[in-house]
C-alpha positions as CSV (number, residue, x, y, z in Angstrom):
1,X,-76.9,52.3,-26.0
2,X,-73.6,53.2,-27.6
3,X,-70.4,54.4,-26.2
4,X,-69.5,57.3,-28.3
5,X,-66.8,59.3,-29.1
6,X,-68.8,62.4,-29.3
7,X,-69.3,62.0,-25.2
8,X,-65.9,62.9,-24.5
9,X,-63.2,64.2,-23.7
10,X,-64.2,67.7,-22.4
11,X,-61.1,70.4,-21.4
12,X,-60.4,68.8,-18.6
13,X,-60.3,64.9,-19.8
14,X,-58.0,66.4,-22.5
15,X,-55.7,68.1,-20.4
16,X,-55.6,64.7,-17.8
17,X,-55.0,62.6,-20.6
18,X,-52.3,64.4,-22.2
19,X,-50.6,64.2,-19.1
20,X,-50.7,60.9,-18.8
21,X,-49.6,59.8,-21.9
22,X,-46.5,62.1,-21.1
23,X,-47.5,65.2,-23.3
24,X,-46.8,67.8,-21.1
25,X,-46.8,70.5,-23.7
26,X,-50.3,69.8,-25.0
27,X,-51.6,69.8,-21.5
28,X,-50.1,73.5,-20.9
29,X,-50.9,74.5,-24.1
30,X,-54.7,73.3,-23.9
31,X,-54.6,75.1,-20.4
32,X,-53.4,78.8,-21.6
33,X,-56.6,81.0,-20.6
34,X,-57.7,78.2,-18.9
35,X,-56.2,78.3,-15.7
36,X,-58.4,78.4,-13.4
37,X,-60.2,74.9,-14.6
38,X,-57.8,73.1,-13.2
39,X,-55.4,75.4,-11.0
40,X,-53.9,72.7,-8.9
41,X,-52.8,70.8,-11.7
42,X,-51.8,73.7,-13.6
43,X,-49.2,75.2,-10.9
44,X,-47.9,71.8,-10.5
45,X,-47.3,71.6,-14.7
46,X,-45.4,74.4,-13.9
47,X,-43.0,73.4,-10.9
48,X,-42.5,70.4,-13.1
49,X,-40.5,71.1,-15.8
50,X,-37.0,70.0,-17.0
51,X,-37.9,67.5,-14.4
52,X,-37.8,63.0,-15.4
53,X,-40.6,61.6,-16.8
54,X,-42.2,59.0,-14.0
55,X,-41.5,55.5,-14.6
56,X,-40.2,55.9,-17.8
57,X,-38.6,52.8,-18.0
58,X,-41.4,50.6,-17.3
59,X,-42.7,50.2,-20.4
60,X,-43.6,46.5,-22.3
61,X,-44.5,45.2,-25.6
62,X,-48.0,45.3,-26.9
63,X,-50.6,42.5,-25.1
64,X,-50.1,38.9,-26.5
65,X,-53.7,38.2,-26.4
66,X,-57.2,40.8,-27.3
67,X,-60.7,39.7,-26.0
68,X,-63.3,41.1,-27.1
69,X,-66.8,41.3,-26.3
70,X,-69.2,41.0,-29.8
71,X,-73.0,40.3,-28.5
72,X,-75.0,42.1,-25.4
73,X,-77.3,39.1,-26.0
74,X,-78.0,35.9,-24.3
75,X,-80.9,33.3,-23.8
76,X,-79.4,31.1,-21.1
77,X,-80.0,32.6,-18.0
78,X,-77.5,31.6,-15.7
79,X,-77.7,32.5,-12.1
80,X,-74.0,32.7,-11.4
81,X,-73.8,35.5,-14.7
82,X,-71.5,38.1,-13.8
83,X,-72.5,40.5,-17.4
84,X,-76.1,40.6,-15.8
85,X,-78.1,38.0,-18.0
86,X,-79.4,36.0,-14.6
87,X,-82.9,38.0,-14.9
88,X,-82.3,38.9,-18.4
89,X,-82.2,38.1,-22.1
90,X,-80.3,42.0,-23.1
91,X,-78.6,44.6,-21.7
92,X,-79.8,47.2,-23.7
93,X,-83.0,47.3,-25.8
94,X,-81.2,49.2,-28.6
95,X,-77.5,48.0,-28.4
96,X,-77.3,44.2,-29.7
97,X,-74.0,43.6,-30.5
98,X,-70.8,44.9,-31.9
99,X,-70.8,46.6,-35.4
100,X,-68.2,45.8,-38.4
101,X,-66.9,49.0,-37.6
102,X,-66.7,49.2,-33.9
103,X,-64.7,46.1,-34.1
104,X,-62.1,47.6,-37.2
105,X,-61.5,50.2,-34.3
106,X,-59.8,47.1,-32.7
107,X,-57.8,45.8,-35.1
108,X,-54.6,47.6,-34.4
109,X,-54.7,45.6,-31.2
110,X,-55.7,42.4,-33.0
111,X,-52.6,43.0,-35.5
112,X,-50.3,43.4,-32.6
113,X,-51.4,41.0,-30.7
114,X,-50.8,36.5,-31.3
115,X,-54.4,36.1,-29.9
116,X,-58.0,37.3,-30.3
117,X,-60.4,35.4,-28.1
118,X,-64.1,36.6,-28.9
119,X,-66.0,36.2,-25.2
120,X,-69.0,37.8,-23.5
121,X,-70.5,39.6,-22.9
122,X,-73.3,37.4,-24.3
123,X,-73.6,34.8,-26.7
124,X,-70.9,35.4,-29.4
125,X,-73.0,33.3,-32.0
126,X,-76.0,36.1,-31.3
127,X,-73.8,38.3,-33.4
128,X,-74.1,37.6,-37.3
129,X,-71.0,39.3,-38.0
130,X,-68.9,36.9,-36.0
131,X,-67.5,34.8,-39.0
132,X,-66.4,38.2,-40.9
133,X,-64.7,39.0,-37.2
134,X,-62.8,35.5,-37.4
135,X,-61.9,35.8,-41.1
136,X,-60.4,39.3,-40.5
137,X,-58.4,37.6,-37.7
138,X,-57.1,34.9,-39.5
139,X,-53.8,35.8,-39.4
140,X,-53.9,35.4,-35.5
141,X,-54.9,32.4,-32.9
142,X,-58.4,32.7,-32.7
143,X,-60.2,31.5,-29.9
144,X,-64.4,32.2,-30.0
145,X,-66.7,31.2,-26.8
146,X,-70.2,29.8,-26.7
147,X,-72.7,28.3,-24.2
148,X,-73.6,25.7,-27.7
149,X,-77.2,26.3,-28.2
150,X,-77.3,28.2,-31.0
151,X,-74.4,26.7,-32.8
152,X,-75.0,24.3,-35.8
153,X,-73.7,22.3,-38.7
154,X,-74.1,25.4,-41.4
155,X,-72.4,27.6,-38.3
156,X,-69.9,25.6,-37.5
157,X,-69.0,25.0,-41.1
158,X,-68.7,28.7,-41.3
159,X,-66.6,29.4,-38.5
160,X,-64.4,26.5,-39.6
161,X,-64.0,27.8,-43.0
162,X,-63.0,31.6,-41.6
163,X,-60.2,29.8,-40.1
164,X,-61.3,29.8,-36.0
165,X,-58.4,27.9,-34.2
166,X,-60.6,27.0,-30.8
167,X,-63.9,26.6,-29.9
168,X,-64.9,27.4,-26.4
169,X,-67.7,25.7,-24.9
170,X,-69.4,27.5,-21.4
171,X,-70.2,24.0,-19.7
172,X,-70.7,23.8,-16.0
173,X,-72.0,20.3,-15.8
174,X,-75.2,20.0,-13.6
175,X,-74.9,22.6,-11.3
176,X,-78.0,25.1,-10.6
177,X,-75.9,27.6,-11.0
178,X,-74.5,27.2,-14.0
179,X,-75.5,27.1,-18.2
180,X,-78.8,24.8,-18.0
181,X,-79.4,25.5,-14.5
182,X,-79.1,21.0,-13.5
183,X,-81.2,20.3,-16.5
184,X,-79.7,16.7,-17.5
185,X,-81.4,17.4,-21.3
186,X,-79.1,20.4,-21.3
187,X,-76.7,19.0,-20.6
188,X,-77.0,16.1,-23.2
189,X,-77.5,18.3,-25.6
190,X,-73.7,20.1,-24.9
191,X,-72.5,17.1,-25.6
192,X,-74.2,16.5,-29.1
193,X,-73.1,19.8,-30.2
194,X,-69.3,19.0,-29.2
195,X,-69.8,15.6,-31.1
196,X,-71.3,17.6,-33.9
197,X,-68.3,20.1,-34.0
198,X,-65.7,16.6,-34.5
199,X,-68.2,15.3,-37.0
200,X,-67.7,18.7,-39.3
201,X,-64.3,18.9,-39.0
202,X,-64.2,15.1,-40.4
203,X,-66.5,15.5,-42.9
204,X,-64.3,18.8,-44.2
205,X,-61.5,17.2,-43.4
206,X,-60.1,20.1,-40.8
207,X,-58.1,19.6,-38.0
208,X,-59.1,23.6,-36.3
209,X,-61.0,24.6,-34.4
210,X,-59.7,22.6,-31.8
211,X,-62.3,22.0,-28.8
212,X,-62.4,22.9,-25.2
213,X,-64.6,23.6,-22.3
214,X,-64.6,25.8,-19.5
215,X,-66.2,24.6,-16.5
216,X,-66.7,26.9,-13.6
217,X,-66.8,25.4,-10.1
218,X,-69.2,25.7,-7.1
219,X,-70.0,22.9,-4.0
220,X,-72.4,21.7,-6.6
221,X,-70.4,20.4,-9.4
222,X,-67.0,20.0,-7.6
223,X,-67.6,16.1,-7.7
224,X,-68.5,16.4,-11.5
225,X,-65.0,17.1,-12.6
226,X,-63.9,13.2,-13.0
227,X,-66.9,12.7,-15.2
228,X,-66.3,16.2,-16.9
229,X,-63.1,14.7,-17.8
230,X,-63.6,11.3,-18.8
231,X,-66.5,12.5,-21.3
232,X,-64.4,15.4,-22.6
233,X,-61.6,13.0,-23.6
234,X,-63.4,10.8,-24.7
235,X,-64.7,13.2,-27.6
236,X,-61.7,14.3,-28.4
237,X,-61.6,17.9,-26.3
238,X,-58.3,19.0,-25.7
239,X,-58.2,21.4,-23.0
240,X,-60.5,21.6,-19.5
241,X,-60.2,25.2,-18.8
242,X,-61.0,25.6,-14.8
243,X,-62.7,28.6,-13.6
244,X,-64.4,29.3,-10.0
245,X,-67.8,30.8,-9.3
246,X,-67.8,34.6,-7.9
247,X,-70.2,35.1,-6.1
248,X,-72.3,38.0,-6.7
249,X,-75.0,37.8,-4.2
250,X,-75.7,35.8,-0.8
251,X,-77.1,33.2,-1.9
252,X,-74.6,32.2,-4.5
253,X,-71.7,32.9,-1.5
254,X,-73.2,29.7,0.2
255,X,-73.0,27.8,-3.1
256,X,-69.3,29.0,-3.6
257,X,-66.2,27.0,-2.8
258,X,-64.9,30.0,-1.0
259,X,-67.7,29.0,2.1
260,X,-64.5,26.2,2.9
261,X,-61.7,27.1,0.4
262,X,-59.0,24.7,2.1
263,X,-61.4,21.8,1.3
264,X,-62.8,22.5,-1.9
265,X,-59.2,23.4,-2.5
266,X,-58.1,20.4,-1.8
267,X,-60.5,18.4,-3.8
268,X,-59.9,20.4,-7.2
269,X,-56.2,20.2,-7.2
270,X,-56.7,16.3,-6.6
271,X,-58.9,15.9,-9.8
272,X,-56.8,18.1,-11.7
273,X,-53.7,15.6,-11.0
274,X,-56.0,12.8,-12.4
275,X,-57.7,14.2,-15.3
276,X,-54.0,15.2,-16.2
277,X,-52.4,11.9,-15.9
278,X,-55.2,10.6,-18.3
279,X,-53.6,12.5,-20.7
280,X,-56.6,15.9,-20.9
281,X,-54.9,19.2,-20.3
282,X,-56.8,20.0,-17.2
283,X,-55.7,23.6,-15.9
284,X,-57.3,26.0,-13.9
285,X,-55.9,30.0,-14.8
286,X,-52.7,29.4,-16.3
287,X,-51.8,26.4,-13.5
288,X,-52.1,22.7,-12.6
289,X,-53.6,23.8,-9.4
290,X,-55.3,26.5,-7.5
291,X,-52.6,27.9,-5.1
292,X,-53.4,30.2,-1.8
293,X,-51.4,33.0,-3.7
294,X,-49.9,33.8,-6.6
295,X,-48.6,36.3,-8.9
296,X,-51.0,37.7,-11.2
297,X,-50.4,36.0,-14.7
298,X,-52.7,38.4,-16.6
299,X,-49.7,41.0,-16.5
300,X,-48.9,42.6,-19.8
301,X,-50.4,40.1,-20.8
302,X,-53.9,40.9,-22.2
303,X,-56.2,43.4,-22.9
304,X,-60.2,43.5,-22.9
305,X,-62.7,45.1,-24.6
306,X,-66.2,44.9,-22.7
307,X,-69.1,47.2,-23.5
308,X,-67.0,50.4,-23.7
309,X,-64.4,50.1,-26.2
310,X,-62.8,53.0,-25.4
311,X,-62.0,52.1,-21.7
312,X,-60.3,48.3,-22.3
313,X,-59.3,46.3,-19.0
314,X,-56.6,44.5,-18.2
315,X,-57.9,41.4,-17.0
316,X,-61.4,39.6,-16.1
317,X,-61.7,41.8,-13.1
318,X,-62.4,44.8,-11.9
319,X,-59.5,46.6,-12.4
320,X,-60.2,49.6,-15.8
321,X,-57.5,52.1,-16.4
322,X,-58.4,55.3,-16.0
323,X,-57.7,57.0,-20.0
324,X,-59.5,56.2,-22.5
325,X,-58.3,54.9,-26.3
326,X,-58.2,58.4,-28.0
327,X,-56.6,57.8,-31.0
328,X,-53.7,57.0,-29.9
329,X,-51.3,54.5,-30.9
330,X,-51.1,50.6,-29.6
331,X,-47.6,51.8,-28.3
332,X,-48.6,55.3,-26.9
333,X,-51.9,53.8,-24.8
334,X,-50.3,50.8,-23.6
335,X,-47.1,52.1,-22.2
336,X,-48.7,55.8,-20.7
337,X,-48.4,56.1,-17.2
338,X,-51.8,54.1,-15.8
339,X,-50.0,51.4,-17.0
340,X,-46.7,51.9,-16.2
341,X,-47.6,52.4,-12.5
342,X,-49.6,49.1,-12.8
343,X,-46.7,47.6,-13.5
344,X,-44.6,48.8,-10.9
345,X,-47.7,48.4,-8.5
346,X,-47.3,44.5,-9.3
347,X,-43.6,44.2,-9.9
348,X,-42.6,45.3,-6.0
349,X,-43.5,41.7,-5.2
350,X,-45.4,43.3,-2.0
351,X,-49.3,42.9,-0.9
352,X,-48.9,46.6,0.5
353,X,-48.2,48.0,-2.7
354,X,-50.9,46.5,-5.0
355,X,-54.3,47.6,-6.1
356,X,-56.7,46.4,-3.5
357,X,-59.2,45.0,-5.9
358,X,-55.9,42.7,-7.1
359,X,-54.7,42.4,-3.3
360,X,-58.2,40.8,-2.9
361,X,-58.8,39.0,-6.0
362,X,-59.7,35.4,-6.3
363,X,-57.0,34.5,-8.8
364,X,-54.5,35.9,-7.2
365,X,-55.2,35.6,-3.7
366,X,-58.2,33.1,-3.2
367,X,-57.7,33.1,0.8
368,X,-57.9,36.5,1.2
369,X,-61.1,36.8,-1.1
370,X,-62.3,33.5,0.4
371,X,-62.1,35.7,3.8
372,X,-63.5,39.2,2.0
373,X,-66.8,36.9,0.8
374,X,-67.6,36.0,4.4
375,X,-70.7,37.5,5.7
376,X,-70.3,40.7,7.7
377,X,-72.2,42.9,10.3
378,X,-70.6,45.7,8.9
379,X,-74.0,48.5,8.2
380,X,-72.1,51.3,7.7
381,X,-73.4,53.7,4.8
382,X,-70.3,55.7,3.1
383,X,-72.4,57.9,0.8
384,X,-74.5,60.1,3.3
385,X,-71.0,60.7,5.1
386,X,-69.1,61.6,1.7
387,X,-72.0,63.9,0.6
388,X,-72.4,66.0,4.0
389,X,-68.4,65.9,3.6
390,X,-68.4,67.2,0.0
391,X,-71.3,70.1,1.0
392,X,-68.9,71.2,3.9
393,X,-65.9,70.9,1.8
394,X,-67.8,73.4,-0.7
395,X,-68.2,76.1,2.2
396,X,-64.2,75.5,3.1
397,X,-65.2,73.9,6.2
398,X,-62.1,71.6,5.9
399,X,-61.9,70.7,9.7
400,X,-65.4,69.2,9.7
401,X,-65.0,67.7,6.1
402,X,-61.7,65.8,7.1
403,X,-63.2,63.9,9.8
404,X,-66.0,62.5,7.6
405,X,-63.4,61.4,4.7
406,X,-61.2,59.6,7.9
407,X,-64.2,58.3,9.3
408,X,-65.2,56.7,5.9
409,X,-61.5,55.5,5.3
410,X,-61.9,53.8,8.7
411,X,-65.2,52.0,8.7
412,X,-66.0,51.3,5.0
413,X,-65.8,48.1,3.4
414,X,-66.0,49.5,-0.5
415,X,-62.7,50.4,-1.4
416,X,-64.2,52.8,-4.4
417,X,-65.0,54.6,-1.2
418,X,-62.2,54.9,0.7
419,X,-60.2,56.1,-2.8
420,X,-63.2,58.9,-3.1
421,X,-62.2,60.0,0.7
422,X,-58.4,59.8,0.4
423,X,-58.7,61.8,-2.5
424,X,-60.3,64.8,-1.3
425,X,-57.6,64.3,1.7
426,X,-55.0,64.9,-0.8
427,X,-56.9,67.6,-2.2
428,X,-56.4,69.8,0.9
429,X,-52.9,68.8,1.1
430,X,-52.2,70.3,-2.7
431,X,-54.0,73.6,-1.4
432,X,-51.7,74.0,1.5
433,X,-48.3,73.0,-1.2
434,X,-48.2,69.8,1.4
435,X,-46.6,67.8,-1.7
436,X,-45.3,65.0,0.2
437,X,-48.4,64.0,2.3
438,X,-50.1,64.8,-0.6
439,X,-48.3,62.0,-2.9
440,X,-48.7,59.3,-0.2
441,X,-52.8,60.4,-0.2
442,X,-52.9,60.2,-4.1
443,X,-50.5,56.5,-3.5
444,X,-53.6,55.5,-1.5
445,X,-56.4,56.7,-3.8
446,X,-55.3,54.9,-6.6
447,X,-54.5,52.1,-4.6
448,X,-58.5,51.6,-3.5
449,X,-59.8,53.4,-6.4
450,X,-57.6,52.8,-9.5
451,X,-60.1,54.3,-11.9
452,X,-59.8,57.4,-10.7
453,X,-57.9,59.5,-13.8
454,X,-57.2,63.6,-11.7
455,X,-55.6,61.1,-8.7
456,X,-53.3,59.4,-11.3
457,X,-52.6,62.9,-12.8
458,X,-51.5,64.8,-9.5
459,X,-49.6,61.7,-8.7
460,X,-47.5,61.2,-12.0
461,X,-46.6,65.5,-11.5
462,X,-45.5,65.0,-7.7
463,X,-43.5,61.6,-9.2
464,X,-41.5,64.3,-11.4
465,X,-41.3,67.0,-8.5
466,X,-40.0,64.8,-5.6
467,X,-38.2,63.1,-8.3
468,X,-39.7,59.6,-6.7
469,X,-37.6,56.7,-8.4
470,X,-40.1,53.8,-7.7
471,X,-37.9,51.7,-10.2
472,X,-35.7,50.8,-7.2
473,X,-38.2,48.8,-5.5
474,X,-39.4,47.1,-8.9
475,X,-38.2,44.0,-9.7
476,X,-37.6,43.9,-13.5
477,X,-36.8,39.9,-13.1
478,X,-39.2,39.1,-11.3
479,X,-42.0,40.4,-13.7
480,X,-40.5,38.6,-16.7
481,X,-40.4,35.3,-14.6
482,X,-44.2,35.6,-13.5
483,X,-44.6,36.3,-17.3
484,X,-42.7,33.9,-18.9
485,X,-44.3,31.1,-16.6
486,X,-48.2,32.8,-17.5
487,X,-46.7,32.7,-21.3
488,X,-45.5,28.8,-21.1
């Protein structure tokens, strides 16, 4: 299972992308004789010219800090596993972990960047290649993640003389959950392998990789924390990285803190306070607490690279751009139009304005996801709706169509639904040269479904011809305070 090259870009993923890295005249000039594949977007190409380039000013630096994924393996099992390892040991039975080469692709970023963390999606030590990763890094702060298990003396010797900066340990505590699943030998064991890390250092007479743990909360291992931290500073650890469980499924829900944020709330920002004032760096995100709301700190800030290394995200969430790496520069990719509208989507300071996976997201807003989580009645199936809708849309039966895209828009909870529906509202409107409704439609779609690459195209072309100036409602300031305070 490889993401290759050779899959894409047809015509059509050629022309879109052109577009939205602002190279209008490739897109025309891949569309002579070609019309009629995309004829919407091809009249618009049209009205558009001479006209200013959308957003153009929003543009930023290349990302501070690169993850990337380098194993698709993992032995531990964890029930809480977001990458899908709770009921497995791979994802793929031919696709192991990331090759020498697949990972020179992302050195441009790595160069650019003052950061490389290796994460995920499995067990970075599954990868043999890891210390060749971390000496071709060296130049940069190198941060590398493991649950412990497989690391040893001869391992850690290796990683120490590549030049890794930090050492991550996944440790939960005892939490069913979470790495171990409550077994007290497993947990023992973590320790011994962070005492075993000091004791290599010493004997080499290194003062890197420096250690820390991330511990991710649920009801279960909330009271752990003041033992978590006395033992971590105890051997030497110097940073308690915070994270929360997400639930993916019911019965991890009722395990979550989000069951009675306000308390668990409440209780975490306590023991933060403490295990601060004993003199461990105890954070959780980039803060000293977990807040209600706040701005999203992984602006501009990063970039991922999960299983498709082509199609990075910009944080641990759901949110992917919709344009894939095509050999483009650091530069070119990072400031095309995806991204600048990301920008201005979180730089408006307004809930109304941003993506509604970020809207909803537990780092930014944990009430509001707290309140998503909660158990619903709602059995309303989008996808028979949105098919009959696309078969009648097909025989230009728009009446009947449009009232099973609004009744979708109204009654279903998936957002990556609602974005399918406004889209194909939109649709109709660019038909009937209804530009105006048409843009707010297209606003909408990327707002529930920011993945969706033709919406972000016909927006960026009706940007240019209403001439929308979304730079007046963007706050410049206020996006370099919420990134010099994520930076600090």
């Amino acid at each position: 299972m490889e993401f290759e090259k050779r899959d894409w870009p047809n015509l059509q993923n050629k022309v879109l992308s052109a577009i939205l890295i602002d190279d209008l005249k490739e897109a025309k000039r891949l569309l002579q004789g070609n019309d009629e594949a995309l004829i919407g977007i091809s009249e618009l190409l049209e009205k558009t010219t001479g006209k200013p380039t959308p957003l153009k000013n929003l543009t930023a630096q290349p990302p501070r800090e690169i993850h990337t994924a380098v194993s698709y393996t993992c032995g531990i099992g964890c029930k809480m596993c977001g990458s899908g390892f709770h009921d497995k040991t791979s994802l793929f039975e031919d696709y192991k972990q990331l090759s020498p080469q697949q990972f020179d692709e992302v050195m441009p970023w790595i160069d650019a960047a003052e950061l490389v963390v290796y994460v995920g999606q499995g067990e970075t030590l599954d990868n043999p290649h890891i210390y060749d990763f971390v000496k071709k890094s060296a130049g940069k702060h190198s941060n590398l993640t493991t649950s412990g298990v497989p690391l040893t003396r001869e391992k850690m010797k290796r990683l120490i003389q590549a030049s890794l900066k930090d050492i991550n340990f996944s440790f939960d505590g005892l939490t069913l959950a979470g790495h171990g699943s409550g077994n007290i030998k497993y947990s023992q064991t973590i320790w011994k392998q962070i005492d075993m890390v000091q004791s290599v250092k010493k004997e080499l007479g290194s003062e890197f990789p420096q250690v820390m743990i991330t511990m991710v909360l649920n009801k279960e291992n909330v009271d752990q924390m003041e033992e978590m931290i006395d033992s971590a500073k105890e051997r030497g650890v110097f940073l308690l990285q915070l994270d929360v469980m997400v639930p993916h499924n019911p019965e991890l829900y009722e395990q979550s803190i989000f069951t009675d944020f306000k308390y668990y709330q409440k209780k975490i920002n306590e023991e933060i306070k403490k295990g601060n004032e004993k003199g461990l760096w105890v954070r959780i995100g980039d803060d000293t607490e977990i807040k209600d709301s706040q701005p999203c700190h992984f602006i501009d800030k990063m970039l991922i690279f999960n299983l498709d290394r082509y199609l990075p995200s910009v944080c641990c969430g759901p949110i992917t751009m919709p344009l894939k790496i095509q050999g483009y520069s650091t530069d070119t990719y990072w400031n095309s139009f995806p991204f600048r509208y990301f920008r201005f989507m979180h730089g408006t300071g307004k809930s109304e304005t941003l993506p509604v996976a970020c809207d909803t997201c537990w780092a930014m807003n944990p009430l509001k996801f707290a309140d998503q989580m909660q158990p619903k009645d709602n059995d309303f199936k989008a996808r028979p709706l949105y098919l009959e809708a696309s078969e009648l849309k097909n025989q230009n039966k728009w009446d009947e169509a449009e009232k099973n895209y609004k009744t979708i828009i109204q009654n279903s909870d998936n957002p990556v639904w609602r974005g399918k529906a406004y889209f194909h509202l939109a649709e109709r409107e660019i038909l009937e040269k209804n530009y105006p409704k048409a843009y707010t439609l297209f606003q909408e779609t990327v707002k529930n479904y920011f993945g969706h690459q033709l919406a972000f195209t016909y927006l960026y072309l009706l940007m240019m011809l209403l001439e929308k100036k979304q730079e007046d409602s963007f706050s410049l300031e206020r996006m370099q305070c919420s990134s010099a305070v994520s930076g600090s």
